[in-house]
N, C-alpha and C positions, 0 to 999 in steps of 0.2 A: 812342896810347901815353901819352900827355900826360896825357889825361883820366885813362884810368886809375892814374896817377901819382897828379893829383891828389886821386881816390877814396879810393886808398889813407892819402893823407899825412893828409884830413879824418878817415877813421876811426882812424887813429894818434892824433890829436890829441882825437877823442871819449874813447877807451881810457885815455888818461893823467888826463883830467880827471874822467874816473870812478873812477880807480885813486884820486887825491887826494883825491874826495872821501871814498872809504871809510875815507882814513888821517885824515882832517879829523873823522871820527864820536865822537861822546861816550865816553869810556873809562869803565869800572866795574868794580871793583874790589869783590869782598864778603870780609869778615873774619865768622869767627865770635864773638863779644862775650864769651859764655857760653853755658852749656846745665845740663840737667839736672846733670849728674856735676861740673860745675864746680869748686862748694863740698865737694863727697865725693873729689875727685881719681879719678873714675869714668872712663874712658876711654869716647868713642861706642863702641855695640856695632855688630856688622858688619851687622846687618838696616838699619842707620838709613844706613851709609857705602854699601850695596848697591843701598837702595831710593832717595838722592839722587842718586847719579852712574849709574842705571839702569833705575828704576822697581819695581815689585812682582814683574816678571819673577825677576829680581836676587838679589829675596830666597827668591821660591818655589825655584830652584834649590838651594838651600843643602840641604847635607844632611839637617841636625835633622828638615827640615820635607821630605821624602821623601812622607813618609804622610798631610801634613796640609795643606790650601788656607790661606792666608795673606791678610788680609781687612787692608787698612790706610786706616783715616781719616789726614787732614790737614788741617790749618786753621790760618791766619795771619794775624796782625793787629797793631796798636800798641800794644795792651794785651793784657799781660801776665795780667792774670787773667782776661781774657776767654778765650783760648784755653785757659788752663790751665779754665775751666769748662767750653766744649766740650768738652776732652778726657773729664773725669770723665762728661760726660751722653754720650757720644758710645755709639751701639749697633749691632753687626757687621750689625742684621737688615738698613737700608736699603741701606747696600753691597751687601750679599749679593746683594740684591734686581736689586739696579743690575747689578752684575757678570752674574747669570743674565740681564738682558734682555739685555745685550749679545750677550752669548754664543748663547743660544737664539735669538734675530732672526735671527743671521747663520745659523746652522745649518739654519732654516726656508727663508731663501730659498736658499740652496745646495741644498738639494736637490729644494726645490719646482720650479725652475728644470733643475734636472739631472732631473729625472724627467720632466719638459715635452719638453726637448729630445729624450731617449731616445723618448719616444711617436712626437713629431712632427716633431722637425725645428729649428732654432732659430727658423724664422720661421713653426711651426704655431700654430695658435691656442690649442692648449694651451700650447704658450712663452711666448704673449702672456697666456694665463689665469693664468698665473704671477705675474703681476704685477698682477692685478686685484683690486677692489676685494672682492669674494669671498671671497679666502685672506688677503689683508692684515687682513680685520675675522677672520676667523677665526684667525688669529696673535696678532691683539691680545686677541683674547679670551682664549686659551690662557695670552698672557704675563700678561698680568694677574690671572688665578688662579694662577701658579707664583709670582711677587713677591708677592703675599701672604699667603703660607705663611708661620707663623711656622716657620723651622728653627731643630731645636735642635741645642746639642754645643759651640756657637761658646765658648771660653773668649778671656778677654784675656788675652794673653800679654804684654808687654813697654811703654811707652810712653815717649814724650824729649819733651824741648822744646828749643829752640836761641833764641838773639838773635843776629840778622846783622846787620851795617852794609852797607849800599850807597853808596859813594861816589866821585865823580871823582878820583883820583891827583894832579890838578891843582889840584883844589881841596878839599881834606880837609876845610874845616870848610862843606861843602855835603855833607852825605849824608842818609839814609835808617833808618831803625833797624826791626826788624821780626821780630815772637816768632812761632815757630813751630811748634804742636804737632803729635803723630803717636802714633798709636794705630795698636798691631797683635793681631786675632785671631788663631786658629788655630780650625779644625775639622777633624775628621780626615775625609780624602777617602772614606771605605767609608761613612762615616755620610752625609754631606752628597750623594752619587753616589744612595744609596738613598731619601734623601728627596724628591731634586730628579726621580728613576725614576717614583718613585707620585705625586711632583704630576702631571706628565707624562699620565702613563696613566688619572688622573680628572678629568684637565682634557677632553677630549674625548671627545665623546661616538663612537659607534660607525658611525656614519653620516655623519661627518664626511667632508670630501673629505683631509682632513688626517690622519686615522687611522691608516693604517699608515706613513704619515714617523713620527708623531709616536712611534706602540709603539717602530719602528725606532729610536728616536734613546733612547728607553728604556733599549734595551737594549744600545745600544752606552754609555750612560753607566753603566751599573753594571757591563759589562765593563772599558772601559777611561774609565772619569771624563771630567769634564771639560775637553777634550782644550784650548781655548782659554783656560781660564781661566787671570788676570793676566796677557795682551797686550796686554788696552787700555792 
């Protein structure tokens, strides 16, 4: 009884000085400085308050953009005209690009994997071919002709900049300063679902072991889009 007394009181006295150290942790504090609308008395728009406290998800929900995929660059630095020249060179293709591997990777092995198991089993060798070196180079192959595609349609729609301070509450004249741009497309979903359909369906060839995933997943992206895109 003792012992376990004593167990207990050690991990009591662990817990406390973990709890202290968490309150012992560097405090930060960000202010916004200024931003685009500053100088115009422009209020942040809701794509910029949506896409910071939520990510791109945030802002694809919003109504406006219903019909249209929502494609946002970001880039931040100490200088000020630096990012502000990112923004201006900044181009929806390589996003895109990014976005569709993400997107079509994950959809390839879901069902490469879900089609393995169905045949065999999760421990047949076709589950296990799933994952071989086989269908992976044939993926890669796939995706790297779909991110190459130049799509068109993408307009820019909206862009901000911000200055933030970072700094200890404790010590205000220790902080951080730091401009931050953001650039948002739009493409509308029936355009962009039909382009990414036909890269799809001439990226592979016929004989593929990947062919009818790959028509499959065709046709479910011109019926109902691309069901993942902005989760990353």
């Amino acid at each position: 009884m003792k012992i376990a007394k004593r167990i207990l009181l050690i991990g009591l006295a662990f817990a406390l000085t973990a709890l202290a150290g968490c309150k012992s942790g560097p405090k930060v504090n960000i202010n916004e400085m200024e931003n685009k609308g500053s100088s115009m008395g422009v209020p942040t728009p809701d794509w910029i308050k949506n896409y910071t406290a939520s990510g791109i998800t945030a802002v694809q929900s919003q109504p406006q953009f219903k019909d249209k995929y929502c494609v946002i660059g970001e880039e931040s630095g100490v200088n000020k005209q630096f990012v502000l020249t990112w923004a201006d060179n900044f181009s929806a293709q390589q996003r895109i690009g990014a976005m569709l591997r993400t997107t079509i990777v994950s959809e390839y092995q879901a069902r490469v994997q879900g089609s393995a198991q169905s045949t065999g089993g999760a421990n047949s060798s076709s589950a296990q071919g799933a994952g071989s070196g086989e269908y992976n180079q044939q993926i890669d192959n796939i995706i790297n002709a779909i991110v190459n595609v130049s799509y068109s349609g993408a307009q820019r729609d909206s862009d901000w900049w911000s200055l933030r301070r970072r700094y200890d509450p404790d010590q205000k004249d220790v902080f951080t300063d730091e401009y931050t741009a953001y650039v948002m497309y739009t493409i509308p979903k029936a355009e962009l679902n039909r382009q990414v359909a036909q890269a799809l369906t001439t990226s592979v060839a016929k004989d593929s072991v990947l062919y009818d995933i790959t028509i499959s997943m065709a046709q479910q992206i011109l019926q109902n889009g691309l069901a993942q895109w902005g989760a990353e």
